[in-house]
TIDRENGU-915642 format. One line per field, with one value per residue (C-alpha): residue number from 1; y, z, x. Coordinates in Angstrom, 1 decimal. Each point is the difference from the previous one (the first is absolute). Last residue first. Layout:
REM residues N
nr = (NUM | ...)
Y = (Y | ...)
Z = (Z | ...)
X = (X | ...)
END
This chain:
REM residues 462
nr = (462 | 461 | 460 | 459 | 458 | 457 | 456 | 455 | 454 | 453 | 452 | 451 | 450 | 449 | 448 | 447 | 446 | 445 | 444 | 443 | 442 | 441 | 440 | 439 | 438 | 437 | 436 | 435 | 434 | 433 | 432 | 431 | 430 | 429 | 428 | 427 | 426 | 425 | 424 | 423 | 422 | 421 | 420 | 419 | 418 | 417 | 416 | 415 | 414 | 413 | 412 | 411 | 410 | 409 | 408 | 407 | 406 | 405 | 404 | 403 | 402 | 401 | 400 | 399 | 398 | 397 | 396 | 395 | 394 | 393 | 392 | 391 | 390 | 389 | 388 | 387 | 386 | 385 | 384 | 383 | 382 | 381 | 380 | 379 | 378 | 377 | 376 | 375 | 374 | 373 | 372 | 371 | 370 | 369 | 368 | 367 | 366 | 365 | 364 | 363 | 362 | 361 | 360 | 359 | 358 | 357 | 356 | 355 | 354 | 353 | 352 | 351 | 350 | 349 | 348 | 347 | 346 | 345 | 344 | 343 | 342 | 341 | 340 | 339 | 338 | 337 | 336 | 335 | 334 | 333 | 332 | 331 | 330 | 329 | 328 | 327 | 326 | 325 | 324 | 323 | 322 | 321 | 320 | 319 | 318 | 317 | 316 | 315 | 314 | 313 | 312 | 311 | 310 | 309 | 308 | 307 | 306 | 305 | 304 | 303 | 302 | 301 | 300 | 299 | 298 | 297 | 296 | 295 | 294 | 293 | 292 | 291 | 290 | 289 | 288 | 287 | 286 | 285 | 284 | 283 | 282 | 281 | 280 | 279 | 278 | 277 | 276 | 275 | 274 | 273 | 272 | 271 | 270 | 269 | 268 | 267 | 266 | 265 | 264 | 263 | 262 | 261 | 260 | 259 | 258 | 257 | 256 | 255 | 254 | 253 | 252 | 251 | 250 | 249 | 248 | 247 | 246 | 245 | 244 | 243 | 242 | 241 | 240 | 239 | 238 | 237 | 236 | 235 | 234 | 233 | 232 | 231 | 230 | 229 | 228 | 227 | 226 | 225 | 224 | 223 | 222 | 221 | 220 | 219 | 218 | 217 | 216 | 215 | 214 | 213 | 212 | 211 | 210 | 209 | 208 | 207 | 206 | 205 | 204 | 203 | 202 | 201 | 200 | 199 | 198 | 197 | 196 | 195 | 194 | 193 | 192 | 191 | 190 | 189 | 188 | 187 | 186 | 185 | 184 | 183 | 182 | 181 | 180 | 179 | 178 | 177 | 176 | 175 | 174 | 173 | 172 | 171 | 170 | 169 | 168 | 167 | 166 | 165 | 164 | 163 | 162 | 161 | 160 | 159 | 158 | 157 | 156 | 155 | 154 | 153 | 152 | 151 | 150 | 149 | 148 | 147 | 146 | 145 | 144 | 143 | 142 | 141 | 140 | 139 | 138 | 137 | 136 | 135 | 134 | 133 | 132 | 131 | 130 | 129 | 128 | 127 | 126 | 125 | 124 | 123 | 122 | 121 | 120 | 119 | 118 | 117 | 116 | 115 | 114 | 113 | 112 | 111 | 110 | 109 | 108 | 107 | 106 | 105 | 104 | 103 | 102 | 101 | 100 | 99 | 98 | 97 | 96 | 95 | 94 | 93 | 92 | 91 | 90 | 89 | 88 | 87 | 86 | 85 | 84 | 83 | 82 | 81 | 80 | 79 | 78 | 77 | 76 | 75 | 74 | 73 | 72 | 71 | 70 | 69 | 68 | 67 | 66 | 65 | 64 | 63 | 62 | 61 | 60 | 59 | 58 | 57 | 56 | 55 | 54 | 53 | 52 | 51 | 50 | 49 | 48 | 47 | 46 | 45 | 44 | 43 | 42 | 41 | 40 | 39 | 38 | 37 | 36 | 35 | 34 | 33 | 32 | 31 | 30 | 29 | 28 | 27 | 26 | 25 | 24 | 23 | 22 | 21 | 20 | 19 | 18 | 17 | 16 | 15 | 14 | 13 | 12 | 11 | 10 | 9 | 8 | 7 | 6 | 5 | 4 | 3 | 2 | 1)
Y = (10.3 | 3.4 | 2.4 | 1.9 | 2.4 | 1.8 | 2.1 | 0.3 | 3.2 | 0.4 | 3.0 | 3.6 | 1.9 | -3.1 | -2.5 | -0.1 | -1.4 | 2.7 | 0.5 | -3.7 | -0.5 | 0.3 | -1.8 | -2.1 | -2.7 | 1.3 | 1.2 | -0.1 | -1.5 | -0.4 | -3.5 | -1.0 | 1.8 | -1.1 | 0.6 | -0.5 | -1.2 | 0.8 | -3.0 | 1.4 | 3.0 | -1.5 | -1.3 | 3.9 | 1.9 | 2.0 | 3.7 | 1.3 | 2.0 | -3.5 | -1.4 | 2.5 | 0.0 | -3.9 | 1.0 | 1.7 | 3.2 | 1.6 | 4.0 | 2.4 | -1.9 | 0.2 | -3.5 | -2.4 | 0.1 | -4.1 | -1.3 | -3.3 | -0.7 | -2.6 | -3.1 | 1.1 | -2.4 | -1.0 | -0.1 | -0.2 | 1.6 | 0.1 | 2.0 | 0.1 | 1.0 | 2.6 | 1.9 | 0.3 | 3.2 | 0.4 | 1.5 | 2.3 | -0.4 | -3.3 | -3.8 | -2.8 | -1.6 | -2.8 | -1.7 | -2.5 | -0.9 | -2.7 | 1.2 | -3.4 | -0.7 | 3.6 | -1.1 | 1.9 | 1.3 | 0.6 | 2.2 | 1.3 | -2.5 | -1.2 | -1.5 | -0.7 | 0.6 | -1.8 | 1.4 | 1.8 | -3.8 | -0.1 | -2.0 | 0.7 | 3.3 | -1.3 | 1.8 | 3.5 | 2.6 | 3.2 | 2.1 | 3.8 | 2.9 | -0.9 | -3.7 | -2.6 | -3.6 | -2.6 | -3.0 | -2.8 | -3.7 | -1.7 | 2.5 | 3.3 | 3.0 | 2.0 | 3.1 | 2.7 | 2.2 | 3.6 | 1.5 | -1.5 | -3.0 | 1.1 | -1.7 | -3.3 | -0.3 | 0.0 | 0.5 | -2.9 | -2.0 | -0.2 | -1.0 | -2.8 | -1.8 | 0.5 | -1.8 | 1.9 | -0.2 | -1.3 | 2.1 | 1.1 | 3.7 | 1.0 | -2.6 | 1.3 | 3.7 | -1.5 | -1.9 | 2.9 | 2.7 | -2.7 | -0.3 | 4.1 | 0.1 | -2.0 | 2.1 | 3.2 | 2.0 | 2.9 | -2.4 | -1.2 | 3.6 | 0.6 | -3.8 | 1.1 | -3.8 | -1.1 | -3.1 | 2.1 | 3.3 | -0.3 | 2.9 | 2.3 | -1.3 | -3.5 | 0.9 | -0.1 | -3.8 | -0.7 | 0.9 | -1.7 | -3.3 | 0.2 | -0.3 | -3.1 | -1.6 | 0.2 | -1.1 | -2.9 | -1.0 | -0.2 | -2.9 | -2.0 | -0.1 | -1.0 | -2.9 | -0.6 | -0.6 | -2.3 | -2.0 | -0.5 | -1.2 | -3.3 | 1.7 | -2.3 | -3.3 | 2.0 | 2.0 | -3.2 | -0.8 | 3.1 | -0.4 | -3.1 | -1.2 | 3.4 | 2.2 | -2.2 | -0.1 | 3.7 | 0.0 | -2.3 | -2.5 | -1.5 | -1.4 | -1.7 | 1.9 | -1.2 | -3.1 | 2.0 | -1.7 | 0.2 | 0.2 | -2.5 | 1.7 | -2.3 | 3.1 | -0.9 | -0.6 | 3.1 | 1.9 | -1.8 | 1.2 | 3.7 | 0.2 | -1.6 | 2.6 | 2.7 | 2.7 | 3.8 | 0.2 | -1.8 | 2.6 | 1.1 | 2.5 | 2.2 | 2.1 | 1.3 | 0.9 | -1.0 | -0.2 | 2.2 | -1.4 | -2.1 | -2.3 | 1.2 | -1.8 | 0.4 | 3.2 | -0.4 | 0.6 | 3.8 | 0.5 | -0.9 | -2.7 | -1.6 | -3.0 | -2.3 | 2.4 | -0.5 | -3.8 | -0.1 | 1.6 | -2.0 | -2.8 | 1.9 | 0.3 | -3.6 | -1.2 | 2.2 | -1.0 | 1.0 | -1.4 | 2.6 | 1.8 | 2.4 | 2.3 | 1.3 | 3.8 | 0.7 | -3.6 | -1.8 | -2.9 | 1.8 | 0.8 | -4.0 | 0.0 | 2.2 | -1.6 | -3.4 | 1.4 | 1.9 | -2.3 | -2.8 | 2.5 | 0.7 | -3.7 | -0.9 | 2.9 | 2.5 | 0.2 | -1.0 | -0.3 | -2.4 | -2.3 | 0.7 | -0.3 | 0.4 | -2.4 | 0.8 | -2.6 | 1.4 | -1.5 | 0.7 | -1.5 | -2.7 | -1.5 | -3.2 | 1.8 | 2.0 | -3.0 | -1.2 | 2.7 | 0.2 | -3.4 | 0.5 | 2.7 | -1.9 | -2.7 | 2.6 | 1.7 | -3.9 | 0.7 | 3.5 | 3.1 | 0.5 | 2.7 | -0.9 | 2.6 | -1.6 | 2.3 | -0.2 | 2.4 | 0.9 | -0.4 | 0.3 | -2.1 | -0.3 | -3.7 | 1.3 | 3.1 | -3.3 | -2.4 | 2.2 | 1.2 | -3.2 | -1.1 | 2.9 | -0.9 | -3.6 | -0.2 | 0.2 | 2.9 | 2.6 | 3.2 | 0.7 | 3.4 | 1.1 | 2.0 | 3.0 | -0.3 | 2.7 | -2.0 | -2.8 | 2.5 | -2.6 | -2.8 | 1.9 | 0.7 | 3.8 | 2.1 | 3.5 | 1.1 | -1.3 | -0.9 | 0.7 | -1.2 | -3.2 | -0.6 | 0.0 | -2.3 | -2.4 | 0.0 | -0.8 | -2.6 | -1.3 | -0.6 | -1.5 | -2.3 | -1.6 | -0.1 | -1.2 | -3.7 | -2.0 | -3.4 | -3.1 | 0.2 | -1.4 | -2.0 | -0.1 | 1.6 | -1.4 | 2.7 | -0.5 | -0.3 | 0.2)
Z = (-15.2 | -0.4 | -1.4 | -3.2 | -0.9 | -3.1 | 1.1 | -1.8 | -0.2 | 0.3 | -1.4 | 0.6 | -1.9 | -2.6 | 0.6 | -1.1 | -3.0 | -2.4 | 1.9 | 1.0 | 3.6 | 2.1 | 3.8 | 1.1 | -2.5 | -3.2 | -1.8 | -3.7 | -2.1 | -3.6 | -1.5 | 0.4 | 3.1 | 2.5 | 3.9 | 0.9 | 2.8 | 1.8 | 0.6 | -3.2 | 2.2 | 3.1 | 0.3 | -1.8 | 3.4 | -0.8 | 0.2 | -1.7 | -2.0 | -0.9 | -0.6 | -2.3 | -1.7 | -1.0 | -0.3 | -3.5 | -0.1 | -2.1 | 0.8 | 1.8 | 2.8 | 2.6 | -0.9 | -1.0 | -3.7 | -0.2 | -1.4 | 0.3 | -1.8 | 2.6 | 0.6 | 3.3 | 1.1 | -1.9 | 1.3 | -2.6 | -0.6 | -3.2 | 0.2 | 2.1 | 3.4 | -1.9 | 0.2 | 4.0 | -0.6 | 1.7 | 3.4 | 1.8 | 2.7 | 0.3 | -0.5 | -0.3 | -2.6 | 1.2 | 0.1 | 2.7 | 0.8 | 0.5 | -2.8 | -1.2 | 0.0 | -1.2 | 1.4 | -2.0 | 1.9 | -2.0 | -2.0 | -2.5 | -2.6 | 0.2 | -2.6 | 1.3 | -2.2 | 1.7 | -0.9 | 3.3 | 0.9 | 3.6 | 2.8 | 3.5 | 1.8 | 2.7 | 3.2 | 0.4 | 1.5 | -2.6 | 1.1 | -0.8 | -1.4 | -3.9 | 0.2 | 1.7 | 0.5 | 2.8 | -1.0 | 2.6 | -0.5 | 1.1 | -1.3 | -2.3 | -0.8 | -2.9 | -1.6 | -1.7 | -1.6 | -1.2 | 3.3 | -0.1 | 2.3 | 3.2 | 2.5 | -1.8 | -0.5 | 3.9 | 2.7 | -2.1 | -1.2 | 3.7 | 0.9 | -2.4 | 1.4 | 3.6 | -0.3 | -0.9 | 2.5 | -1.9 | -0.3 | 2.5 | -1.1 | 3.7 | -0.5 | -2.8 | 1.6 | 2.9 | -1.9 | -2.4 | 3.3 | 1.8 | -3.0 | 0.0 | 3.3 | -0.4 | -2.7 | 2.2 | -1.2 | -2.5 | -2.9 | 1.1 | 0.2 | -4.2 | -0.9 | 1.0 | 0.8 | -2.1 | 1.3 | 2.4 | 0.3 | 1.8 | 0.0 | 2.7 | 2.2 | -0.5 | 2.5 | 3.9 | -1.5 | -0.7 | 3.4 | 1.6 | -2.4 | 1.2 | 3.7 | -0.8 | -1.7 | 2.3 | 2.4 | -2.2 | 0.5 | 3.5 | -0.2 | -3.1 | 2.5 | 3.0 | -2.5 | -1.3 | 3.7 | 0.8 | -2.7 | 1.1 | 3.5 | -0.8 | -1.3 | -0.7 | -0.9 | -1.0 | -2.6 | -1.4 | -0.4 | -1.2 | -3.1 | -1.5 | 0.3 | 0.8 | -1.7 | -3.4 | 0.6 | -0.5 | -2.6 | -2.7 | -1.6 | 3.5 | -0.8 | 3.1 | 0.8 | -4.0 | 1.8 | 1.7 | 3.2 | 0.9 | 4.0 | 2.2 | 3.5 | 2.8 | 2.8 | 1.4 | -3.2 | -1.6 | 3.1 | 0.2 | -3.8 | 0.5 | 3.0 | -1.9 | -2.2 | 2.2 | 0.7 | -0.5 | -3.6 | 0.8 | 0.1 | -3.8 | -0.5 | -3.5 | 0.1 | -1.3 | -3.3 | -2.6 | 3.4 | 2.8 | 1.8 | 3.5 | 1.0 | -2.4 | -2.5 | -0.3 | 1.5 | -2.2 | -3.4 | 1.9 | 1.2 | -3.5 | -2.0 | -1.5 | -1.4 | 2.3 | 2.8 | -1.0 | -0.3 | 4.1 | 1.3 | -1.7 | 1.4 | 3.7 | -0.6 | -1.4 | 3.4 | 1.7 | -1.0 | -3.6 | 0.5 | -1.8 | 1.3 | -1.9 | 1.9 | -2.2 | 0.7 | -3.6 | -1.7 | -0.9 | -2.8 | -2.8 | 2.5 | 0.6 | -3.4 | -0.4 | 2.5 | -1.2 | -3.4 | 1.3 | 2.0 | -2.7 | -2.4 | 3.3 | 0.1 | -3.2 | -0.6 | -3.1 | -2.4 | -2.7 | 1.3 | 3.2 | -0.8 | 3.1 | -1.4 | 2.5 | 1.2 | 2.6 | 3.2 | 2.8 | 3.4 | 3.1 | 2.7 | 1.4 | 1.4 | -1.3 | -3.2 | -0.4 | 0.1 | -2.7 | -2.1 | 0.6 | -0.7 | -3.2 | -1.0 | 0.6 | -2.3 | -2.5 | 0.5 | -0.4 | -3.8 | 1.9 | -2.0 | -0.5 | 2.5 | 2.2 | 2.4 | 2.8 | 2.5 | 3.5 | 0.5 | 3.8 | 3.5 | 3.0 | 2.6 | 1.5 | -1.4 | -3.4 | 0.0 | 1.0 | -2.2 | -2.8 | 1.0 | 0.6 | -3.2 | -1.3 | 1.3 | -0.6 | -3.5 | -1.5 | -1.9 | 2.0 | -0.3 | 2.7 | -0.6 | 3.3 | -0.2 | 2.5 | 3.1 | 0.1 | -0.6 | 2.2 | 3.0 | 2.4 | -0.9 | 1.3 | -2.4 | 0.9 | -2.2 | 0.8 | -3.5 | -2.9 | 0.6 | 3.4 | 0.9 | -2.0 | 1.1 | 4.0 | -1.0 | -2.1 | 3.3 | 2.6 | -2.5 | -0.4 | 3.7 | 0.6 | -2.8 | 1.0 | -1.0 | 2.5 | -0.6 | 1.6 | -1.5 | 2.2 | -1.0 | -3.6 | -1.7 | -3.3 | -3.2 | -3.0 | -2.0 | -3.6 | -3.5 | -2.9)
X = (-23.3 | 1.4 | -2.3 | -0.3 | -2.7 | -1.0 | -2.6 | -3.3 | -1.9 | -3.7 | -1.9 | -1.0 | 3.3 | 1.1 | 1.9 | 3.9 | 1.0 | 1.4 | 3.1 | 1.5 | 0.2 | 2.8 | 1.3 | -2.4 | 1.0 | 1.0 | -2.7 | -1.4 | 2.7 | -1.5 | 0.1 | -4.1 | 0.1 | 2.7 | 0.4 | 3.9 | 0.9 | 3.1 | 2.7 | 1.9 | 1.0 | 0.5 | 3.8 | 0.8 | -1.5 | -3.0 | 1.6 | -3.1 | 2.6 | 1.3 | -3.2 | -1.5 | 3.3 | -0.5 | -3.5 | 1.1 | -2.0 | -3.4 | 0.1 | -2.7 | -0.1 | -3.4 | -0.6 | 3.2 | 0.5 | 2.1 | 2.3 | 1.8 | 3.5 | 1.0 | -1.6 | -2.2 | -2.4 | -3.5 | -3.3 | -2.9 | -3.8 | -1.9 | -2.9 | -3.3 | 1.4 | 1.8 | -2.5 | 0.0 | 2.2 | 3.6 | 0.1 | -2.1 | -2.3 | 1.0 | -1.1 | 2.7 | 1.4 | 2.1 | 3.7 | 0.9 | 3.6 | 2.0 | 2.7 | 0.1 | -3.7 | -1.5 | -3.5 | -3.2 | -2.5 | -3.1 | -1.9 | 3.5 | -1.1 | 3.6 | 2.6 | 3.2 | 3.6 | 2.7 | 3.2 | 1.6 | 0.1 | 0.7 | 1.9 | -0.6 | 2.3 | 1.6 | -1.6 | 0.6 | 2.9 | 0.5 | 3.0 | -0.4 | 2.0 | -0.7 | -1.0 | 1.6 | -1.6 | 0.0 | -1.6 | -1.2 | -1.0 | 3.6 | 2.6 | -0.4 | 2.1 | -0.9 | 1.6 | -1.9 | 2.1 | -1.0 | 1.3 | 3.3 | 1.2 | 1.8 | -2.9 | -0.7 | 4.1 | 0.4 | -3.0 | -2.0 | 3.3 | 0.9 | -3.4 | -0.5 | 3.7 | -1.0 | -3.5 | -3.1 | -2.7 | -3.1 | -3.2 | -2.5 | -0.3 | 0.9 | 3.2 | 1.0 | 0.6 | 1.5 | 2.8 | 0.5 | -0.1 | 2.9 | 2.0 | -0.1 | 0.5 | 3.3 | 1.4 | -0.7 | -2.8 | -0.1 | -0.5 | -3.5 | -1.2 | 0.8 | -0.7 | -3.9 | -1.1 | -3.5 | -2.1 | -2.7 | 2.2 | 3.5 | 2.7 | -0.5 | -2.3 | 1.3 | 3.9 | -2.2 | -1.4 | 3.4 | 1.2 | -3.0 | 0.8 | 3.5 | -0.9 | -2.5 | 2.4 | 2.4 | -2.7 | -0.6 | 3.7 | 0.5 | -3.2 | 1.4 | 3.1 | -2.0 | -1.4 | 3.6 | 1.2 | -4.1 | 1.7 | 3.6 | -1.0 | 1.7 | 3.1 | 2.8 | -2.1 | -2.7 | 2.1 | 0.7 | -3.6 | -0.9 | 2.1 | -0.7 | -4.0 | -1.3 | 2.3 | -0.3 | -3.8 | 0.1 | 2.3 | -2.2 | 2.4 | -0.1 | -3.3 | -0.8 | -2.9 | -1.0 | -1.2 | -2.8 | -1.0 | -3.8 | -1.2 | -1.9 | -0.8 | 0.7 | -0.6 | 2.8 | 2.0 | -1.4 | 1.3 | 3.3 | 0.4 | -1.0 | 2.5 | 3.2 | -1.3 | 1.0 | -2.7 | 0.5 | -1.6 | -2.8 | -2.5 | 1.2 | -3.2 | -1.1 | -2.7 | -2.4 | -1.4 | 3.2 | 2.8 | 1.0 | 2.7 | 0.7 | 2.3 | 2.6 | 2.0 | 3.7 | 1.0 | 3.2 | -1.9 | -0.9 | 3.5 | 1.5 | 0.2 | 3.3 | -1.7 | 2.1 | -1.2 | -3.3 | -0.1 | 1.8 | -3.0 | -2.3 | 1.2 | -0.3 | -3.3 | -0.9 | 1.7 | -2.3 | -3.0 | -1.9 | -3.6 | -2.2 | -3.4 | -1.8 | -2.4 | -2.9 | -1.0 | -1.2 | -0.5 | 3.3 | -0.8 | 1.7 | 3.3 | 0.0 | 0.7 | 2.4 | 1.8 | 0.5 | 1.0 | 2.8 | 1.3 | -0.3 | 2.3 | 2.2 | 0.9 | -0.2 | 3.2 | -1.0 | 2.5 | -2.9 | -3.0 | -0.7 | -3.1 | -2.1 | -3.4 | -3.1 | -2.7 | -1.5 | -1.1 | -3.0 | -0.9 | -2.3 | 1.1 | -2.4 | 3.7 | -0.9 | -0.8 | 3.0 | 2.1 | -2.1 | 0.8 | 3.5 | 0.8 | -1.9 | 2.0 | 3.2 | -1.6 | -0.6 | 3.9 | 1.3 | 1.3 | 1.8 | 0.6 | -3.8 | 0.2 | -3.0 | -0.8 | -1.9 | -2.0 | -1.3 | -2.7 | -0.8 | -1.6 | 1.5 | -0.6 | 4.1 | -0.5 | -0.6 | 2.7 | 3.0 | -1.0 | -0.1 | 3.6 | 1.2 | -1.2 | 1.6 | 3.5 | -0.2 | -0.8 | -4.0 | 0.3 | -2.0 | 0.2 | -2.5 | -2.9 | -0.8 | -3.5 | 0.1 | -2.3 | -2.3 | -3.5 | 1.6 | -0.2 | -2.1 | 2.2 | 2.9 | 2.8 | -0.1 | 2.5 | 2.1 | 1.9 | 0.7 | 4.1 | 0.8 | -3.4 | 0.5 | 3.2 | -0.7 | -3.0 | 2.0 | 2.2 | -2.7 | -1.9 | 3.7 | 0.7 | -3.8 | 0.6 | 3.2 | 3.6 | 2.6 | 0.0 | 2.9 | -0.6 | -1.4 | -3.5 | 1.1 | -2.9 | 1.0 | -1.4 | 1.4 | 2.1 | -2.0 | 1.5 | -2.7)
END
């Protein structure tokens, strides 16, 4: 494990100090969550400060920083298991955390990028999930991005072609799992965050891999930035104001879009019909806004183009697909679908079920139960033979209240279920006869009877 030795330097200009930062993480907290006492006589309404805490620089600043200003808080490790020192690193943390009484907590989570996907916004995304898991309602999570990292990020978008919104870079202050989500350095130099570990002789980790330059954030920082330095020495706290002019763009265009979803948007379906009467730019601006509520990925330039292009002039009994990253966007008859990327399924497992317990439909990540009803099927078939199956095409079924037998495969399109669904249904199964289809038919001949219990066929999402 590589540490930066502490060394006694009294003699370096040191800017940042705990009274400054209480002030500010104040001033960010009530913009944020609203008015907050940290005065020992208002613990009970003080928010709990959850620090991503790696062991680096930044966040050791960071911890350093919220301990000595008295606040009290979790300091958490997220190991990736990308690094063979990530234990020791843990370790560090930990007993960091100890001399500081802080209390302390290291998770486990796997990073392993997926195929296309970049290690750097794989290990992103796993990082923050987790800390999303430990969020409580009303938790404050506090990250050490500076302003170097913000002007970084600045420069990534623009190289990925991003929009207003991607241009903002990272905001000091957004709502996040339960709470929230602050970034109270975000403003501060880290020339600054390195004179203040010096003068307070912190000890801090040094990951090799942040001199990776195969990995285009470290290739700004060790390559680029430097030049631009030497040219531009306030070039930083530029981009910053630049990130800054941006979010208001972004903040203008979300109004306009939020004016256009009355029309068109309902929960993750887009009425094609309304989107088409806007400008092409609206339209890119509705899609963008629209996934953005649902809390999937922004599509990049390319996937938006093929959304408002061949997605929008295909025929009504086509249902074209455009996916990136880990969301889908689907059409079906006058509507766009938006949803996460649909998880691998075998339409051909068969699973047997006494019917008197939930039963977990693992790929679908759902739950499927009989529930009790007024009406519904009868609570015979408790004691018969009980399977789920998935649609295989040639089904049949004699839904109740129909006087004729029909192919579910027309069931479903009359239904208007979208195609991407249909054999992601569950099927209830007695002996070999079809007996309901999810909560959508049951089987004539096997309803309860007037004055009894029903059973409702129920399926959840996990």
């Amino acid at each position: 494990m590589s540490l930066v030795p502490a060394v006694n330097a009294s003699d370096i200009k040191m800017t940042l100090d705990k009274d400054h930062f209480k002030a500010h993480l104040t001033g960010l907290v009530e913009q944020s969550a609203g008015p907050v006492s940290f005065s020992a006589s208002a613990a009970a309404h003080q928010p709990r400060f959850i620090v991503a805490y790696s062991g680096g620089l930044d966040s050791h600043v960071l911890l350093h920083l919220v301990h000595s200003s008295g606040l009290s808080c979790l300091a958490v490790y997220i190991d990736h298991g990308l690094q063979a020192l990530s234990k020791s690193w843990s370790a560090h943390c930990a007993a960091n955390c100890q001399l500081l009484a802080v209390e302390f907590q290291s998770v486990s989570v796997n990073a392993r990028a997926a195929a296309g996907e970049s290690p750097e916004a794989s290990a992103r995304t796993a990082r923050y999930r987790a800390l999303a898991e430990l969020m409580r309602p009303g938790d404050i999570l506090l990250t050490a991005q500076h302003l170097q990292d913000q002007a970084e990020t600045l420069l990534l978008q623009m190289l990925r072609t991003a929009g207003p919104d991607g241009l903002a870079a990272m905001p000091q202050t957004k709502l996040f799992a339960q709470g929230w989500h602050l970034r109270p350095l975000l403003g501060v130099a880290r020339t600054e965050l390195e004179a203040y570990a010096r003068h307070h002789q912190l000890q801090w980790i040094e990951d090799p891999s942040n001199t990776d330059q195969r990995y285009d954030r470290n290739f700004f920082r060790q390559s680029v930035f430097p030049l631009l330095q030497q040219r531009w020495p306030a070039i930083n706290q530029t981009l910053s104001n630049v990130s800054l002019l941006q979010a208001e763009a972004s903040e203008l265009m979300n109004d306009l879009a939020a004016l256009d979803a009355p029309s068109m948007i309902s929960g993750d379906t887009l009425a094609i019909s309304a989107l088409i009467r806007l400008s092409p730019a609206r339209q890119r601006n509705s899609i963008r806004y629209w996934l953005k509520q649902l809390e999937l990925d922004v599509p990049t330039a390319k996937r938006l183009h093929e959304i408002l292009g061949p997605m929008l002039t295909a025929a009504d009994d086509k249902s074209p697909l455009v996916s990136w990253a880990e969301t889908e966007v689907r059409r079906f008859q006058g509507d766009l679908y938006a949803m996460p990327r649909l998880s691998e399924h075998a339409a051909s497992q068969h699973l047997t079920w006494s019917g008197r317990q939930v039963i977990n439909l693992e790929s679908l990540r759902q739950q499927v139960l009989l529930q009790s009803a007024e009406t519904g099927l009868s609570t015979d078939i408790l004691h018969k033979s009980l399977t789920i199956r998935f649609r295989q095409g040639g089904e049949k079924i004699k839904p109740a209240g129909r006087a004729h037998t029909m192919d579910l495969k027309k069931l479903m399109q009359q239904a208007a279920i979208p195609p991407w669904l249909r054999d992601r249904i569950p099927l209830l199964y007695l002996d070999d006869e079809l007996i309901a289809v999810a909560d959508y038919w049951q089987a004539d001949g096997y309803q309860n009877k007037p004055g009894q219990a029903g059973l409702q066929f129920i399926s959840l999402a996990d």
